[in-house]
N, C-alpha and C positions, 0 to 999 in steps of 0.2 A: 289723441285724435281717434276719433270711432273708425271702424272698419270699413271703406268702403266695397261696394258691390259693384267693380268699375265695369264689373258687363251688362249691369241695368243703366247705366250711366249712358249709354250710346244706341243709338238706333241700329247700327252694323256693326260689327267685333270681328275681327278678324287677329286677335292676338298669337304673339310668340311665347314661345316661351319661357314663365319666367325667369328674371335673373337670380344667381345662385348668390349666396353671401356673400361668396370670392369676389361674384363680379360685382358688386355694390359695395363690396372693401376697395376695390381698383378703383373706380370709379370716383369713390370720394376721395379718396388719396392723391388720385392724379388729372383730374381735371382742372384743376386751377390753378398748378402749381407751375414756378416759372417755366419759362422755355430753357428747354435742354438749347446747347451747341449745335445740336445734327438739327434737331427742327427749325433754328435760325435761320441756318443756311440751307434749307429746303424750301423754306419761305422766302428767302432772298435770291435762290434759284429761279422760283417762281414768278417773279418780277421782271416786268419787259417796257421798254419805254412805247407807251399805247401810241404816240404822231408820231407820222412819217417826217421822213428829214426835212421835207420840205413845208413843216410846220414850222413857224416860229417857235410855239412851244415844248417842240423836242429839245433844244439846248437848255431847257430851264428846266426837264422832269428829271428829279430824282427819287428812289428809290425810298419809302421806308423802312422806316430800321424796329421791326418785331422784337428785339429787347426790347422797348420803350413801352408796351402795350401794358395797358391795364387789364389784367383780368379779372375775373368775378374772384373774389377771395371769401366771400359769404356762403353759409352749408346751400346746401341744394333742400327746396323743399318737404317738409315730410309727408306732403302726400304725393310726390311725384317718385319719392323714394318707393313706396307702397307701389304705389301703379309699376313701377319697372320690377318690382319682388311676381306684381301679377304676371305682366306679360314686358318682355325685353326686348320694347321696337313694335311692330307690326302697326295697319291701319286701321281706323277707326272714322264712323260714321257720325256725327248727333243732328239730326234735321238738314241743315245743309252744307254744316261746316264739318270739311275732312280735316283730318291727321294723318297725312299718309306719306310717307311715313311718320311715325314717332322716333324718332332716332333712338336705338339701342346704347347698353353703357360701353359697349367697346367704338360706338361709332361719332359719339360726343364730343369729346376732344379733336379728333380728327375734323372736324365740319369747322369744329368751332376755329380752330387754326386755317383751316385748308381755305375755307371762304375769307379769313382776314378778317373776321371780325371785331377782335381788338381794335385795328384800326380807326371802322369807320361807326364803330358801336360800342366804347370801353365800356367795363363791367355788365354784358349782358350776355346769354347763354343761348343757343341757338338749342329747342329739343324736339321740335318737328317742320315736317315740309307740309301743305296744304293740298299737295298733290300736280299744284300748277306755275313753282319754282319759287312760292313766298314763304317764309319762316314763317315761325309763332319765336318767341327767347322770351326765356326771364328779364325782365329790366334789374338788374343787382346792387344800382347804384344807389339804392339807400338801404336801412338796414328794413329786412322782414317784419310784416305783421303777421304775429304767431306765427311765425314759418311761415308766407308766405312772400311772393312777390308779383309788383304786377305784368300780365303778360300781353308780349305787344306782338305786330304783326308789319313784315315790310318784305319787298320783293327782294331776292338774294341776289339782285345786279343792282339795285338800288338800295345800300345800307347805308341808314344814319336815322337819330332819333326824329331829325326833323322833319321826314315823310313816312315814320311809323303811324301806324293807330294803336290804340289800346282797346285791347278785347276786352281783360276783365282784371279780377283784383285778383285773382288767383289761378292754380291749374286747375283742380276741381271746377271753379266757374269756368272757366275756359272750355271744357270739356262739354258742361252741361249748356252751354250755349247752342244755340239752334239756328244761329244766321250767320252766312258765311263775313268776315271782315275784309274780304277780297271788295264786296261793294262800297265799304266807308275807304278804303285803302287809293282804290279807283277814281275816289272826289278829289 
């Protein structure tokens, strides 16, 4: 894959700095891999029956069970590996669509658990905010073309594939796109 010049890539750059090998060996090592014991049960901590008692459907909500989650078990992009070697995290501009954050590699796993993604979005990877509380993720659930995968976009109170849109075929496109998907998102 050629070298990209990810700060011609964007209209604003406001990157961090980049990630060291260390953290891009962490990173790929342990972002997909099962859930430890303590995370189970920080995530089943996390769990609260949302109706009041005097819902019918309070005696019927239970709780799920984060063992059973699919995660992404496929590599992580090689251009997006690139992009976090440039900058690890920080916002970014291209015409009108933010990145802001780009989630960093120590703060990946955390989102991607913390929000329950698994859940209500198996094999998909959350790696930035929009700036106005909606993802961009990897979709992972089929295998890569040339390393890539396609990237989708859906509000982080509303997860699941069937009120995603799909940005582009890739992160590079994704990047170089110039129209925010909060308006296809919003139809």
């Amino acid at each position: 894959m050629p070298s990209i010049r990810w700060e011609n890539v964007f209209t604003q750059c406001f990157p961090a700095m980049g990630a060291t090998k260390e953290e891009l060996q962490a990173l790929v090592s342990t972002i997909c891999k099962p859930l430890s014991e303590e995370e189970a049960l920080i995530i089943n901590a996390s769990q609260s029956n949302p109706f009041p008692k005097t819902d019918l459907l309070h005696a019927t909500y239970e709780p799920f069970d984060p063992r059973r989650w699919r995660l992404p078990l496929k590599p992580l992009p090689p251009s997006f590996i690139g992009f976090l070697q440039w900058s690890n995290g920080g916002s970014f501009l291209s015409g009108k669509r933010w990145f802001d954050p780009i989630l960093s590699t120590s703060d990946l796993r955390e989102y991607l658990l913390s929000y329950h993604i698994p859940q209500y979005m198996p094999e998909s990877l959350p790696f930035a905010f929009d700036g106005g509380g909606n993802f961009y993720l990897f979709d992972m659930r089929n295998d890569p073309i040339d390393g890539e995968y396609p990237i989708l976009f859906t509000g982080a109170g509303n997860l699941g594939y069937e009120d995603a849109v799909f940005v582009a075929d890739s992160f590079i496109e994704a990047c170089k796109g110039k129209t925010s998907p909060f308006n296809l998102y919003m139809k």
